[in-house]
N, C-alpha and C positions, 0 to 999 in steps of 0.2 A: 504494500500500500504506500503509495506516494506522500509527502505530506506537501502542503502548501505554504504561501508565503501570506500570512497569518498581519504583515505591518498593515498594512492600507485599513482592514477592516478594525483590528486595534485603536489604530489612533481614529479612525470615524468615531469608534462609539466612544471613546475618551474624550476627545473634542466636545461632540453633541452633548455628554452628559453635564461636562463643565464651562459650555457657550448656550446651556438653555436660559432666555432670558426670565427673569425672576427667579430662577432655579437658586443658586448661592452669589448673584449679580444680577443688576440690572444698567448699563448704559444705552443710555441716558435714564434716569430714573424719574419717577413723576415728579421728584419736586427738588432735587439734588443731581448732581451732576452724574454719580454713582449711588446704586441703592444696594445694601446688601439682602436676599433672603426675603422681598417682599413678596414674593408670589403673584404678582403682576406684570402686566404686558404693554405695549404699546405698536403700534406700525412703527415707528423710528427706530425703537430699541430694536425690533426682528433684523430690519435694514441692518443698525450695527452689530448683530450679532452673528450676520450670515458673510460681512463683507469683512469677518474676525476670525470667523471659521474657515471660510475660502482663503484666507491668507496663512494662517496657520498651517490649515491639509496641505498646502503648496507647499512651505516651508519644510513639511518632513515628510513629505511623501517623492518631491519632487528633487528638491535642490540640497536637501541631505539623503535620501532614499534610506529609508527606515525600511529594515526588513526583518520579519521574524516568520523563523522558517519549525514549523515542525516535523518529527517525525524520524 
């Protein structure tokens, strides 16, 4: 059995889990520049939280090549 290369899906779900906005951040936040753990949302914050993510997954998926291989 072959194993796979395990990076790319790793760091998606690590990203996503800690770029959900209101999750343990929120930028921009409804009344502060940064909010911690409010559990709220906004259109602008998604905007910055996906053009955070999309820079991120670049940065270790592409221009370091994160790989994690099992098996």
């Amino acid at each position: 059995m072959a194993g796979g290369d395990w990076g790319p899906v790793s760091i998606g779900t690590v990203l996503f889990v800690l770029l959900t906005p209101g999750l343990l951040f929120q930028l921009p936040g409804k009344g502060r520049a940064i909010e911690f753990a409010n559990m709220q949302t906004s259109g602008i914050s998604i905007l910055v939280h996906t053009i955070l993510y999309f820079g991120f997954i670049t940065i270790f998926l592409i221009a370091i090549g994160v790989h994690i291989s099992s098996g």
